[in-house]
N, C-alpha and C positions, 0 to 999 in steps of 0.2 A: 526351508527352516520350519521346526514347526509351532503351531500358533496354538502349543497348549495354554499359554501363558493368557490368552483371553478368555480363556472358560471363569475365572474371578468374575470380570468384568460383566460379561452374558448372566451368571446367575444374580451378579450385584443389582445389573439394571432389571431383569423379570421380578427380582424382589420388588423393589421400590416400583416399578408398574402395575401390583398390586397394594400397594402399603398407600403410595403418596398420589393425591389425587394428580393428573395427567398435566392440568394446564402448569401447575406449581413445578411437576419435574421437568417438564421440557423447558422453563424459565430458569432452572438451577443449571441444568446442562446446557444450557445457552450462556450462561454466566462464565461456565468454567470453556466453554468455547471461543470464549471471547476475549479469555485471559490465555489459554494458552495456547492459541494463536499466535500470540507473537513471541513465545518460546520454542516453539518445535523442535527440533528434533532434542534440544535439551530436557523435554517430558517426553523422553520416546524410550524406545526398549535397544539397550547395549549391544550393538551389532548390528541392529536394525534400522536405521537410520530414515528409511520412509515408511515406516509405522508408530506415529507418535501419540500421545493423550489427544490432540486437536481432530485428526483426525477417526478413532476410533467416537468418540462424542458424536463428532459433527453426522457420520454415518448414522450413530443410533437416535439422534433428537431427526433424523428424517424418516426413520422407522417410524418411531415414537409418533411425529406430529400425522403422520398420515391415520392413525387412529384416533386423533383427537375430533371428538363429536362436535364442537362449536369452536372454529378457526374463524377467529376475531379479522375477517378479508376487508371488510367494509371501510372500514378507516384507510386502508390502501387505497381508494376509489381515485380519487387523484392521482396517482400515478401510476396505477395496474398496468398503461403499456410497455412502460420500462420492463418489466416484467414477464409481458410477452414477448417484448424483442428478446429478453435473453434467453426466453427456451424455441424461439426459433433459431437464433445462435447456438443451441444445444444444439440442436434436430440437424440444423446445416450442415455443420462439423459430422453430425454422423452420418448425412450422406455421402460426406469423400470417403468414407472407408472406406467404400466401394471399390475404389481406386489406390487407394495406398498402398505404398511399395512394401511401408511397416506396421501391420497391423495392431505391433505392441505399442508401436511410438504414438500411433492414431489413438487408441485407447487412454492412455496415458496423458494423452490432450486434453479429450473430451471427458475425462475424471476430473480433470483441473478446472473444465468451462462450468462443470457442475460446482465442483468445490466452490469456484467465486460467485457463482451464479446463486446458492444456497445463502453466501456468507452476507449479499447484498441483502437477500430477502430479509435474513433473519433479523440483521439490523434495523431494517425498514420494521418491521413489523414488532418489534420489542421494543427499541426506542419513538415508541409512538406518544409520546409526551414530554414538555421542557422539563418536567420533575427528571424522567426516567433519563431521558440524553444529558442531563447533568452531574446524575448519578453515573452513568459511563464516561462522562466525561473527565469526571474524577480518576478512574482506573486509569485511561488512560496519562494523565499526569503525569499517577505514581511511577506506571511504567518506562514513560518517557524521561522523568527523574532519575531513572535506575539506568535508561540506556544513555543519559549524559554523563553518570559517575563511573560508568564501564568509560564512556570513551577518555575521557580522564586519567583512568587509570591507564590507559593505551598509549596516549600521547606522552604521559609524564615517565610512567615505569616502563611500558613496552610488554604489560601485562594484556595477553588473550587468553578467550575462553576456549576450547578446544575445538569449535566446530567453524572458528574463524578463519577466514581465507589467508590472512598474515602468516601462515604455518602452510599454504599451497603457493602463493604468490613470492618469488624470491627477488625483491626488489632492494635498490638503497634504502627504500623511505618506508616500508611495508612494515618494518618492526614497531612504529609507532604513528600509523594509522590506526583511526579509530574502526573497528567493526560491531561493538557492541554485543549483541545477541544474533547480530546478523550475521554475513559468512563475508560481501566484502563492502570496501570504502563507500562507494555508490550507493548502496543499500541501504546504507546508514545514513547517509547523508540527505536522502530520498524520504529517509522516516522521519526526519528532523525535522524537514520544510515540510512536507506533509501535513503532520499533525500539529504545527509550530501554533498556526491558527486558532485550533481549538485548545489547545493546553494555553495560548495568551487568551482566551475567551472566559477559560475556567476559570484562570487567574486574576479577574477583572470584578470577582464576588468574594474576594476576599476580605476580609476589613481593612479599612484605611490607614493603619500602622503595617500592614504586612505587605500588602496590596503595589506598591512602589517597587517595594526595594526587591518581591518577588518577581514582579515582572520583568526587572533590570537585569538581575542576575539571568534569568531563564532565557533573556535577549543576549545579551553578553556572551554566557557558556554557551551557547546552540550557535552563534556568529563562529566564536573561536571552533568548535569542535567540524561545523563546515567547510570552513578554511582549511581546517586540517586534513580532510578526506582528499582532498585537489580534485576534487568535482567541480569540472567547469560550469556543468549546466544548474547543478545545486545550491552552486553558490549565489548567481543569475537568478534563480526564481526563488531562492531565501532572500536575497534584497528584493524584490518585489512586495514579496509577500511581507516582513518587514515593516517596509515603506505605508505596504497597502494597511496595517491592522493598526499603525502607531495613528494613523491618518484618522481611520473610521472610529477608531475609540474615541478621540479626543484631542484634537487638534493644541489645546491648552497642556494635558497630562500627555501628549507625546511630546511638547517641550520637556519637560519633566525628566522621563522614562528614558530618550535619548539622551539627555544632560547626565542621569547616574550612572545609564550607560557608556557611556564618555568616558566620567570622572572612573569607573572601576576599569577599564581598559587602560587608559591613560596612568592610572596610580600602579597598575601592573607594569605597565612598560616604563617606569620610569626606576622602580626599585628594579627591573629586569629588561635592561638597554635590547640582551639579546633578542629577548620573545620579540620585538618591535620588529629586528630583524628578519626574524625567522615568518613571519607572519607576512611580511614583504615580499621574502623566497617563494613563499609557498604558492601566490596569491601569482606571479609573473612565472612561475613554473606553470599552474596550471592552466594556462592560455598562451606558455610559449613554446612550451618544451614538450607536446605531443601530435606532432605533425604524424608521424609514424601512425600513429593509433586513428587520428581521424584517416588520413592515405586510405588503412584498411578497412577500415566504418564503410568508406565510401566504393572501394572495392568489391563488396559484401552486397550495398545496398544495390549496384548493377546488377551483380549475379543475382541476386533473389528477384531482380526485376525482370531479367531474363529467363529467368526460369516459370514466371508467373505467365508471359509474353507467349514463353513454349506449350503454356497446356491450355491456353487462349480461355484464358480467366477462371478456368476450375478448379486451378490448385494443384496441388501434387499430396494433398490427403492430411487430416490432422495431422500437426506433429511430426511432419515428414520434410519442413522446410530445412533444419539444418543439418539433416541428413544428407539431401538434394546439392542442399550449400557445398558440403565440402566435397559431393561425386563431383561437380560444377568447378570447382579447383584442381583436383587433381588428375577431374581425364577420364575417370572411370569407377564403375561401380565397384562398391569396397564388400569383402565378405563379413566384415563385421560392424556394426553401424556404431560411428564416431559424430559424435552432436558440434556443431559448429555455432555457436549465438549469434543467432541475424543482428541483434544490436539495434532491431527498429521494429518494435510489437507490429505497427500500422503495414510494413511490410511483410511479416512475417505473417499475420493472417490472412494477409492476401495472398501470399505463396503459399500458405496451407489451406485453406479452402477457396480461394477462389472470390469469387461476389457474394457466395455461402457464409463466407469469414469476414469479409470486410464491410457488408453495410450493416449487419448491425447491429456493429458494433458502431460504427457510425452515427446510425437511426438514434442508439443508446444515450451517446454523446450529445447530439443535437438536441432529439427530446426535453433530456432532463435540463438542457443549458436554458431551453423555452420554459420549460418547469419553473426553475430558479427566476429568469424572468417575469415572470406573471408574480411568484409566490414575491417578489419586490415590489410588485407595480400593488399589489392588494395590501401587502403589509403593513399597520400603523405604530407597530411596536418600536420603542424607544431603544430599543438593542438590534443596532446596524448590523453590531459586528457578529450576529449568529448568523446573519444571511452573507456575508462577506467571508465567511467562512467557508461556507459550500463551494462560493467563487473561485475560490484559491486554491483548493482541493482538487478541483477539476482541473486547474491551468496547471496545475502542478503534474498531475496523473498525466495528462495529455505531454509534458515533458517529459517525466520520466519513460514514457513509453519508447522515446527514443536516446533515450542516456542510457538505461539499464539494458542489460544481455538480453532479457527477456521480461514482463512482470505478470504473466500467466499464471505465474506459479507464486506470486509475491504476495502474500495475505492481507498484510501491513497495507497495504495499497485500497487492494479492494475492501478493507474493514471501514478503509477512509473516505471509499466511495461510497457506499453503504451508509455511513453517517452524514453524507453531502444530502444522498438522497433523504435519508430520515428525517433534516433539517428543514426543506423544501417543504415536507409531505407535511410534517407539524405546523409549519406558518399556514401551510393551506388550509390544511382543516382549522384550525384557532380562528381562521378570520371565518368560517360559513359559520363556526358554533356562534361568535357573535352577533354575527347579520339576521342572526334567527330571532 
């Protein structure tokens, strides 16, 4: 295909790399990197479908910041090894190529380990103050406002956006599941607990006429729109989390919040006997009625362990596990490469790189959980619920990486990790500026 259509783009940014001073552009293209991230391939080019506004941005703000004469690192100091572990997670991943059966599928990994790898930093390092994470926090809101009034409109009309999986997926229940901006149920459901945290966070500086009744509803519609996905394990850590944030706010105002929450559920189901019903269905379907689905989860998780066992912990090369997956099911190598979803990230890096892929991501994991601990054990700030925040984000990521097909490739995930870490990295440095 050809990519005349980016010559705008190239002449647009060399202009403004001369016009507008360097640190301001790459905080503008971080802005719009940030936002349409969680639209893709909907700001993409018609036909094109893995070439979208997110990613042509995010490629030129790393052009871009490698020119920048004064990169503001210092304020990273606190957590710069997260950091390194992720570009020795680069570096790992590209020594299986070495190895790999699929050169393209290897590549095509290790673009993606960059992708998340960039979108951590970049977070980390632009939201480096409570002013600036509240100001994204607010985006964030908006946008999650927008993907509760899509799945609404999903559940109620049966209306999707074109790049939704409801239009691949040919199920009973598929026509009014929600997907949002995303492609399927999971996905959505994953971004809902996800960010539930910080969007009840944001909502907690609101004034106290608003402040109630928006946290009740925003608890309410993200409960129902859950439920509706029949996401076993999203359901499971939305009650968690939930439980966890009603807790840490306010023990008095989550009497409250729970009570409105109540009374609008309850006033619902009571003008509408059905929804009471359906909500009941939904809730013992999805923890009764998919034995099938785990059987194969679990089928899957063998082979990929077997196949980790076969190449005695090196892997079988970026990118090449669910390719492996499905030679590993049918017996023999295929002349065209058909992608199988391992269905367990924690597996699937260690069937694609080996000990390369899997500590560390591990190392990552642990690190920042010691991170968040210490940034608790020093903190004096009266606002629990921004370090309770990060907490939740991690338990959560650390789940979805085995509910979801894959989240390598999930932005919405890592933007969330990115702001876990930024959280951390703010109370740290807030309490030395003090002590000084």
């Amino acid at each position: 295909m050809p990519y005349g259509f980016l010559l705008p783009f190239i002449l647009l940014a060399i202009l403004l790399f001369f016009m507008v001073p360097l640190d301001k552009l790459l905080f503008y293209i971080w802005i719009g990197i940030f936002v349409s991230a969680f639209f893709g391939a909907y700001l993409g080019i018609p036909g094109s479908e893995s070439i979208f506004l997110f990613r042509i941005l995010l490629l030129l703000h790393f052009v871009f910041f490698l020119f920048l004469p004064e990169k503001k690192l210092s304020y990273l100091k606190p957590i710069r090894w997260l950091f390194l572990i992720l570009v020795f997670w680069l570096v790992g991943f590209s020594v299986t190529l070495f190895w790999s059966d699929s050169l393209s599928a290897g590549l095509r990994y290790i673009y993606y380990i960059f992708e998340l790898s960039y979108l951590i930093f970049l977070a980390t390092y632009y939201l480096n103050s409570k002013k600036l994470f509240f100001l994204f926090s607010k985006i964030i809101t908006i946008i999650y406002v927008v993907q509760v009034f899509l799945g609404f409109l999903e559940v109620i009309a049966g209306f999707h956006l074109p790049q939704s999986g409801a239009f691949v997926y040919d199920t009973m229940t598929s026509a009014f599941q929600p997907t949002g901006l995303l492609f399927n149920t999971n996905d959505y459901a994953f971004f809902l607990v996800i960010f539930f945290p910080l969007v009840f966070w944001r909502l907690t500086y609101l004034r106290k006429p608003y402040r109630l009744i928006s946290l009740s509803v925003i608890s309410a519609c993200a409960t129902y729109l859950v439920i509706s996905t029949y996401s076993r394990l999203g359901l499971l850590i939305f009650g968690i989390a939930l439980l966890a944030v009603l807790i840490t706010y306010s023990r008095i105002w989550s009497v409250f919040i729970g009570a409105w929450s109540t009374l609008i559920v309850t006033s619902l189901l009571l003008f509408s006997p059905a929804l009471f019903s359906k909500i009941q269905d939904i809730v013992v379907a999805s923890f009764t009625e998919k034995g099938a689905s785990t059987s194969d989860r679990m089928e899957r998780y063998n082979t990929l362990w077997q196949i980790t066992k076969d190449t005695n912990l090196l892997g079988v090369g970026a990118g090449n596990a669910p390719i492996k997956l499905e030679q590993y099911r049918i017996g023999h190598a295929q002349v065209q490469e058909t992608i199988l979803a391992p269905h367990n990230f924690w597996l699937e890096v260690i069937t694609d790189g080996g000990f390369f892929g899997i500590f560390p991501i591990l190392f990552f994991i642990i690190l920042l959980g010691m991170s968040l601990y210490y940034a608790f054990v020093i903190q004096k700030e009266t606002d629990k619920l921004f370090l309770m925040m990060p907490i939740l984000i991690i338990i959560t990521f650390i789940i979805a990486a085995v509910a979801l097909s894959t989240v390598v490739d999930k932005r919405y995930l890592w933007i969330a990790i990115g702001m876990a870490v930024a959280a951390v990295n703010i109370t740290i440095n807030q309490r030395k500026e003090h002590s000084k």
